[in-house]
C-alpha positions as semicolon CSV with decimal commas, in nm:
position;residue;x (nm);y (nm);z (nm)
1;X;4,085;-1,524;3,566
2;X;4,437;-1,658;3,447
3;X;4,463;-1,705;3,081
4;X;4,521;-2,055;2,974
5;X;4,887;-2,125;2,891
6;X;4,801;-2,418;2,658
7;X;4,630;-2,385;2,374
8;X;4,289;-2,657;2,265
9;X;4,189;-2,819;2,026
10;X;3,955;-2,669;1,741
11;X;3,697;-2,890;1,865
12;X;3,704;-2,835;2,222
13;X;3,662;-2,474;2,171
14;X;3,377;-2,473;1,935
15;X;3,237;-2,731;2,199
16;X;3,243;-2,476;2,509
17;X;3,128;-2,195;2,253
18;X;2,809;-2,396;2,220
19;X;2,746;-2,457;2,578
20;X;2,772;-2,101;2,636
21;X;2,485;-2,036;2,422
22;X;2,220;-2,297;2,584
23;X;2,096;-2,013;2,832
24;X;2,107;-1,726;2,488
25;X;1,723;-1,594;2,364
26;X;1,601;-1,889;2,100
27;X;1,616;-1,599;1,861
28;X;1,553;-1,878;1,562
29;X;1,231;-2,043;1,687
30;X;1,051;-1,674;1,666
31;X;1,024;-1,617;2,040
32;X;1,222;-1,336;2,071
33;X;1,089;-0,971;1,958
34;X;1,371;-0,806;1,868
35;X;1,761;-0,828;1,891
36;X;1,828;-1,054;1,583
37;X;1,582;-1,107;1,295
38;X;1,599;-1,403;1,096
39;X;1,478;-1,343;0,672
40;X;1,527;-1,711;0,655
41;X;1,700;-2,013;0,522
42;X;1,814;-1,834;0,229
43;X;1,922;-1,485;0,399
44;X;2,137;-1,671;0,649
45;X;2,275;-1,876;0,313
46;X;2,349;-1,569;0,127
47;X;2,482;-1,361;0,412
48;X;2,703;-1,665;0,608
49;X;2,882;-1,710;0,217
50;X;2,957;-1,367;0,205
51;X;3,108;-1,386;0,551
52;X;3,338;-1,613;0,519
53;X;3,434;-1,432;0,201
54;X;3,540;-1,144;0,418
55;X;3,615;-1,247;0,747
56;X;3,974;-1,091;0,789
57;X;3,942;-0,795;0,533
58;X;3,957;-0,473;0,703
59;X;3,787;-0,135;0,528
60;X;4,024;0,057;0,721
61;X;4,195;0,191;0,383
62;X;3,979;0,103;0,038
63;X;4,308;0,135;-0,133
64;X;4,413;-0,177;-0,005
65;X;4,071;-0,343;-0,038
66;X;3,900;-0,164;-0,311
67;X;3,593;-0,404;-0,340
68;X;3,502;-0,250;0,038
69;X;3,499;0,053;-0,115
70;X;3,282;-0,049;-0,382
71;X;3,032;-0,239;-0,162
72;X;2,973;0,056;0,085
73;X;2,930;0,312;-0,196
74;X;2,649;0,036;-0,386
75;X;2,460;0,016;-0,034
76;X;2,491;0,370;0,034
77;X;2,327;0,378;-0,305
78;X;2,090;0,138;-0,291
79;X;1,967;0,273;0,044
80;X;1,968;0,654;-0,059
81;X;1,714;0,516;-0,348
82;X;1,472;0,364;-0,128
83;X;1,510;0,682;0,108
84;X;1,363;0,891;-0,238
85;X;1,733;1,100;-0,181
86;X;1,831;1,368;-0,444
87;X;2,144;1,246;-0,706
88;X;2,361;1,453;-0,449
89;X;2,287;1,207;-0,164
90;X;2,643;1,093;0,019
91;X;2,684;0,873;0,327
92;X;2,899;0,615;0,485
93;X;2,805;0,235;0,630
94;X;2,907;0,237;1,035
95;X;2,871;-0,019;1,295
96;X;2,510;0,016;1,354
97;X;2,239;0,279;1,450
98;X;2,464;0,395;1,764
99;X;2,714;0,521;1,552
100;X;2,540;0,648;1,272
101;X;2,366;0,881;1,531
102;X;2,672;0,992;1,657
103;X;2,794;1,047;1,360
104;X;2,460;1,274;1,248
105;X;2,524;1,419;1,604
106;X;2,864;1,546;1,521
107;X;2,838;1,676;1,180
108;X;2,567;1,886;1,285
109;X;2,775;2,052;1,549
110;X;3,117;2,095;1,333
111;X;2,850;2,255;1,049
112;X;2,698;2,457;1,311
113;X;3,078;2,560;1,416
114;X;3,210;2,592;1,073
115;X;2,895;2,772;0,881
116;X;2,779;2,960;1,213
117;X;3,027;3,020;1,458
118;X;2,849;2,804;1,744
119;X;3,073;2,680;1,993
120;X;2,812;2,575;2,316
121;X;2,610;2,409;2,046
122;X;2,247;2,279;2,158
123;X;2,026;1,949;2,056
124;X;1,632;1,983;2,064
125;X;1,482;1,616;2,059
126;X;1,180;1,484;2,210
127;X;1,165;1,251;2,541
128;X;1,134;0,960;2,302
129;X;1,421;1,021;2,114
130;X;1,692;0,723;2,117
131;X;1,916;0,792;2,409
132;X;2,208;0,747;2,182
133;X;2,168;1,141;2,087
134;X;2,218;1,191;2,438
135;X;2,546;0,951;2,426
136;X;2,667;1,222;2,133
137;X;2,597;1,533;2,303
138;X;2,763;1,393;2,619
139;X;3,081;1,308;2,409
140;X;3,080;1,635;2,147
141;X;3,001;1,851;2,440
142;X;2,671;1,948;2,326
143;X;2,363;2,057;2,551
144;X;2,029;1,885;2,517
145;X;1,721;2,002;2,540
146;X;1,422;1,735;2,575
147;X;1,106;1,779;2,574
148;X;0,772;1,580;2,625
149;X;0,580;1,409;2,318
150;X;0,238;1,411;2,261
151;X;-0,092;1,221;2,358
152;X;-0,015;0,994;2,091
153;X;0,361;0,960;2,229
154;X;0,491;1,176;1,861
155;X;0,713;1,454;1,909
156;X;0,538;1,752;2,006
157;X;0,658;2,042;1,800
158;X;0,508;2,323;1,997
159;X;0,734;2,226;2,257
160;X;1,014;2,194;2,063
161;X;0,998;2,555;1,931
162;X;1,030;2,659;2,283
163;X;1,316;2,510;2,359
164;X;1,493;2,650;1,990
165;X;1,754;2,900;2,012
166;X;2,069;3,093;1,887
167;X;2,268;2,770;1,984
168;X;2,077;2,502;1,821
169;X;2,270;2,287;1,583
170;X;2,006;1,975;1,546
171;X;1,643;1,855;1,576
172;X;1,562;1,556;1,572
173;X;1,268;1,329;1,450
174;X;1,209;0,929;1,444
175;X;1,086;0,720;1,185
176;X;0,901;0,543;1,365
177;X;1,052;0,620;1,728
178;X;1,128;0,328;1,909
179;X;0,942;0,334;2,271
180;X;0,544;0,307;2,095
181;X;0,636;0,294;1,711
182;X;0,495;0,600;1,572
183;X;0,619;0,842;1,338
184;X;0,700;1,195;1,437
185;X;0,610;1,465;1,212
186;X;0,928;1,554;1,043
187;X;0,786;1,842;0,819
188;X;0,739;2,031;1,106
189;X;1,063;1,924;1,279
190;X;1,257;1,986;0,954
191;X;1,081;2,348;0,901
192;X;1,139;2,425;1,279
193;X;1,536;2,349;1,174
194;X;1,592;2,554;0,903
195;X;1,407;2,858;1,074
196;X;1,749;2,840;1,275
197;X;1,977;2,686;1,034
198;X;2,044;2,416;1,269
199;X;2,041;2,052;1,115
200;X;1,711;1,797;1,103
201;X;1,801;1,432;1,128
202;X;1,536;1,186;1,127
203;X;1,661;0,850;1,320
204;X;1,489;0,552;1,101
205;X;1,751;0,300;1,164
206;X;1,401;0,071;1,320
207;X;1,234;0,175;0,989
208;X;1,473;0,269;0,700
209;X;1,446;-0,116;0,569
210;X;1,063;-0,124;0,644
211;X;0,888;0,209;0,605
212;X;0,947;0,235;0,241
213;X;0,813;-0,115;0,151
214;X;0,507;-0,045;0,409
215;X;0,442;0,241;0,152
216;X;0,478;0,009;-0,173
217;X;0,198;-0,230;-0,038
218;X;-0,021;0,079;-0,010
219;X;-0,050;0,157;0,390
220;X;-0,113;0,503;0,503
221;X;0,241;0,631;0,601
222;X;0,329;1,020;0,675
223;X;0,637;1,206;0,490
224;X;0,945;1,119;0,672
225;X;1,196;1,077;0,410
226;X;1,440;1,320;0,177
227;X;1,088;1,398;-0,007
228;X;1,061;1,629;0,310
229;X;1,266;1,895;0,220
230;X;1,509;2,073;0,533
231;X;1,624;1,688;0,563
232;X;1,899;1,724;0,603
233;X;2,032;1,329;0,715
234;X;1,887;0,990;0,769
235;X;1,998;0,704;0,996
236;X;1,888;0,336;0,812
237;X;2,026;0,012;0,988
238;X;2,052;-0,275;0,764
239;X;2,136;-0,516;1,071
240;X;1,722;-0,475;1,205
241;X;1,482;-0,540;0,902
242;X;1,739;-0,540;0,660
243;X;1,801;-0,856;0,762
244;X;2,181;-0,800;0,729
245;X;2,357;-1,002;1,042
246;X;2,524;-0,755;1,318
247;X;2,616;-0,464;1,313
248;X;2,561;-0,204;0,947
249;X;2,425;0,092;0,944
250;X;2,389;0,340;0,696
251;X;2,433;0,746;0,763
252;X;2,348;0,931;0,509
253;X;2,363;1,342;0,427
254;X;2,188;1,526;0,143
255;X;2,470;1,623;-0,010
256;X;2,817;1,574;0,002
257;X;2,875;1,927;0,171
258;X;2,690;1,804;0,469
259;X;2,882;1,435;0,503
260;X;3,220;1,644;0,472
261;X;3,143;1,731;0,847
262;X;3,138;1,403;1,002
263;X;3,498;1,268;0,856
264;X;3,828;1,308;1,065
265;X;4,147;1,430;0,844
266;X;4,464;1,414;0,974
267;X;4,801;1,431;0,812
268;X;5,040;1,567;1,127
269;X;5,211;1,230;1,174
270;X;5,442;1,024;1,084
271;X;5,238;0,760;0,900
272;X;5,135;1,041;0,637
273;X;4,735;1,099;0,518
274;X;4,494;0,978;0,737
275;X;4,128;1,021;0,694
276;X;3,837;0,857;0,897
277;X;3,465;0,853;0,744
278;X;3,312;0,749;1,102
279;X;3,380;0,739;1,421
280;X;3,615;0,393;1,383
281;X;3,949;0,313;1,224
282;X;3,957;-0,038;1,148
283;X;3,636;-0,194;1,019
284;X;3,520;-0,585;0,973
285;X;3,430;-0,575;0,592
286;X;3,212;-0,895;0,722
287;X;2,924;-0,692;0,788
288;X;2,944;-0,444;0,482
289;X;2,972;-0,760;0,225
290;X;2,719;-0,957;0,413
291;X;2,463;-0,620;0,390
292;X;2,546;-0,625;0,017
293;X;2,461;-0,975;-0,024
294;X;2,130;-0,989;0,177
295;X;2,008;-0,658;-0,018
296;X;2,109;-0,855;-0,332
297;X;1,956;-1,147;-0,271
298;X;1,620;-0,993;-0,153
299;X;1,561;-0,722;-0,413
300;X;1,289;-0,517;-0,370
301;X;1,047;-0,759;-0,363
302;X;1,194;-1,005;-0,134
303;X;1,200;-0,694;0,083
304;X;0,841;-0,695;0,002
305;X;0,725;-1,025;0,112
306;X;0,933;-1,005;0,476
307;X;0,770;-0,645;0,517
308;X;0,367;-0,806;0,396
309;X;0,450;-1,109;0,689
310;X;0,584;-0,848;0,941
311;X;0,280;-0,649;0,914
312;X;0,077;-0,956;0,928
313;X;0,227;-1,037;1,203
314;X;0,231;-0,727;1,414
315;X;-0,155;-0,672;1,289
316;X;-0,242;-1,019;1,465
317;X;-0,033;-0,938;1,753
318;X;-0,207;-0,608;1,781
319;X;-0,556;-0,764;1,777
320;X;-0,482;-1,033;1,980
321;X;-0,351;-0,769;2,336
322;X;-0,666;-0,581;2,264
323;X;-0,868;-0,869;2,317
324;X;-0,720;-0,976;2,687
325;X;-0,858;-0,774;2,954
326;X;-0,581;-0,600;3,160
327;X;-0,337;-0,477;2,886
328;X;-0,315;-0,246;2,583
329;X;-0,112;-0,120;2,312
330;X;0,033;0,222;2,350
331;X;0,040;0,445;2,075
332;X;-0,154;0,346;1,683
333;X;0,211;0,278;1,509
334;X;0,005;0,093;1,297
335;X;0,405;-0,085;1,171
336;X;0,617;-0,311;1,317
337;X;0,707;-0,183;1,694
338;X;0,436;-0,264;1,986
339;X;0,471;-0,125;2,304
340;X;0,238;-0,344;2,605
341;X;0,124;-0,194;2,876
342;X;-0,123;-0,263;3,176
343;X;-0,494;-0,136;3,108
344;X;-0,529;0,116;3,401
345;X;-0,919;0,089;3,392
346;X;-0,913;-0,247;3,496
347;X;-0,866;-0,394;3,809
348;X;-0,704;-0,561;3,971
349;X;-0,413;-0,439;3,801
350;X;-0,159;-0,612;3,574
351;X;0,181;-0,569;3,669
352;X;0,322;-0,568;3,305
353;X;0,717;-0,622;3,413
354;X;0,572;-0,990;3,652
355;X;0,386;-1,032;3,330
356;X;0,699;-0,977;3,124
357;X;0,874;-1,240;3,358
358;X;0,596;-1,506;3,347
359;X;0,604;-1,478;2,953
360;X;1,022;-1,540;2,976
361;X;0,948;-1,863;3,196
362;X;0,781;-1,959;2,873
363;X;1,040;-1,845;2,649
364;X;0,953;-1,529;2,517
365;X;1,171;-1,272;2,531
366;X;1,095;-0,911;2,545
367;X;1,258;-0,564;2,664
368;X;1,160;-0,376;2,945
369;X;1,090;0,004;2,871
370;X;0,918;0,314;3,075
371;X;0,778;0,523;3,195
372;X;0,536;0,382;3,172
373;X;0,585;0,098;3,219
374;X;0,566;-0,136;2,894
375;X;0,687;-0,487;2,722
376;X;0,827;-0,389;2,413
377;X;0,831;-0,558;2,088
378;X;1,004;-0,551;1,753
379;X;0,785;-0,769;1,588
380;X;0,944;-0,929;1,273
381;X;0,917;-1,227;0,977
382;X;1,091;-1,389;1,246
383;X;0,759;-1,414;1,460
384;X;0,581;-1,620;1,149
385;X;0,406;-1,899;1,262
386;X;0,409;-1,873;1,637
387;X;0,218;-1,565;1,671
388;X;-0,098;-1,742;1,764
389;X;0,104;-1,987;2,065
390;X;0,201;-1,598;2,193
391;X;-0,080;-1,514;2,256
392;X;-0,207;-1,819;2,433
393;X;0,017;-1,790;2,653
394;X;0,024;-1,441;2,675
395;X;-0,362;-1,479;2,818
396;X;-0,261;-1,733;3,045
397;X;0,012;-1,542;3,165
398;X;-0,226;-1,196;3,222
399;X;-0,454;-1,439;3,471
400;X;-0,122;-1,547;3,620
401;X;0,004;-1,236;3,734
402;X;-0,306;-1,053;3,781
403;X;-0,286;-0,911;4,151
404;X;0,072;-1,013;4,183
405;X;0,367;-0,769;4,147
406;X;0,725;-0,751;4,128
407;X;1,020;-0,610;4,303
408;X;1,256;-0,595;3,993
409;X;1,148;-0,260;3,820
410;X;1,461;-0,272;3,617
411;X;1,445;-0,156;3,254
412;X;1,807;-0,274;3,163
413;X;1,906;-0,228;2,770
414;X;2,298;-0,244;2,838
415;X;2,607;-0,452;2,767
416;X;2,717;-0,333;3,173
417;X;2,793;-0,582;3,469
């Protein structure tokens, strides 16, 4: 593809642009679970102001753009309260949940190096752990050991001591996991850590921005945060139910000790000091001012009133798979995540990915996960309003498919062509 030699007009591009976008999710009329999630006119207001604010500022070096610096350490802040962390909390913002795993991923293994000599270091995560601690193991040269989860699909702990050794540098817990929503039981994971010395990170970047308002409207919720002492770091991502557009993500340690071991230092060139907090060098400051502005805007009890409609939501949605014959809901998350799958006592048997593909011809849009096989769903305040049409169509859909299979047993999550 030869790169146009002429340049066009301002018009003509932004024209093509929104061609390009006809055959995108309809993220804004609520029919897609997951992927983007809208807090409304207001959010977008806040957040699109606070863009263009900071479009071409770069948080490569706070020196130069002090107010970056300011911003991340206020979010950092803000998060680390909501996360009940000590006064010693530290952290960073990074590019989203993907790289504030990494970066939990890597400062357990340079601690584990530094404090205990470990130099084959090992990872101990359950099977429904977010495959991007496999990503950091595969690029810090770590080993992982997985194990299998539970009846209830939460981690199972038993197992996990078996597979602990000399050479483990992390656990890890989720909060909630993503595959069926639930909540692992980080006490144990965190108590199983620091019989080793090795690190405890609980991933929460699906519910770092909802699990701690779930708690302030009084639901049931087991201890997951810094209350749980051995927790040692927390992944939050603003850009999911923070409602903070693409991509910020917040890493944070329990002390300042710990966060010293994900930063890069460098001063053997020619361009003097160098020093990198995450895994980048340049960074947009669009996405750390527009996270500051959403989280100002909201408040606590904007934060609140999306998290009450979510739950709503998700209760409804809940209810309403239970009552169609040939599919259930994995798991009793009880949150925000819903994992669909086919109800093996009944027959003849739903093929949930041809029932995934009959609910896209109607325009809703969900991933494909397994084993087993599932629909999975991120439900949101995005989904006010047309939870009800869902599931009249997901009904008619069930009848649809039921008998009929597909050949496409793809579970693609991936930016590869």
């Amino acid at each position: 593809m030869a790169f146009a030699r002429q340049g066009r007009s301002v018009d003509a591009v932004i024209a093509e642009l929104e061609g390009k976008r006809q055959a995108d999710v309809k993220w804004s009329e609520g029919r897609t679970f997951g992927m983007v999630y809208n807090g409304g006119p207001s959010v977008h207001e806040v957040a699109e102001r606070a863009a263009r604010l900071y479009l071409h500022e770069n948080a490569l070096n706070t020196k130069a753009f002090p107010s970056l610096g300011q911003i991340q350490s206020e979010v950092v802040g803000w998060t680390a309260d909501l996360l009940h962390g000590p006064d010693s909390v530290a952290g960073f913002l990074t590019s989203g949940g993907t790289e504030s795993i990494l970066c939990a991923v890597l400062a357990a293994r340079e601690r584990a190096a530094a404090e205990r000599g470990i130099t084959e270091g090992e990872i101990v995560l359950p099977e429904s752990a977010h495959a991007a601690f496999h990503k950091g193991a595969h690029l810090f040269g770590l080993k992982v050991r997985k194990t299998a989860v539970q009846a209830d699909w939460t981690a199972d702990v038993d197992a996990m001591a078996r597979e602990v050794g000399p050479n483990t540098v992390l656990l890890v817990g989720s909060a909630p996991q993503y595959p069926q929503g639930v909540v692992d039981p980080i006490p144990a994971i965190a108590e199983l850590a620091a019989s080793v010395d090795a690190n405890c990170h609980v991933d929460a970047c699906m519910g770092g921005f909802v699990l701690p308002f779930v708690e302030m409207l009084g639901r049931d919720l087991p201890p997951w945060d810094f209350r749980v002492e051995g927790v040692h770091s927390i992944s939050a991502d603003l850009h999911k139910l923070g409602y903070a557009p693409k991509g910020v993500s917040v890493i944070l340690h329990r002390h300042k000790a710990l966060r010293k071991y994900q930063t890069f230092v460098f001063d053997g060139w020619l361009g003097g000091f160098y020093a990198s907090p995450s895994l980048q060098g340049t960074r947009s400051g669009l996405p750390m001012a527009a996270a500051w502005a959403v989280m100002q805007h909201l408040g606590v009890e904007g934060y609140l009133e999306l998290t009450r409609q979510t739950l709503e939501n998700a209760d409804r949605m809940r209810e309403g798979i239970a009552a169609i014959e040939g599919v259930r809901v994995l798991g009793d998350g009880g949150y925000h995540l819903i994992a669909m799958a086919a109800d093996p006592a009944v027959e003849p048997a739903i093929d949930i990915f041809a029932l995934g593909d009959a609910l896209l011809r109607r325009g809703w849009f969900h991933d494909r996960q397994g084993p087993p096989d599932t629909l999975h769903s991120t439900v949101s305040n995005s989904n006010t309003g047309v939870i009800e049409e869902y599931l009249a169509d997901l009904a008619v859909c069930v009848e649809e498919v039921r008998g009929q299979r597909t050949d496409d047993r793809s579970t693609n999550y991936a930016t590869l062509e």
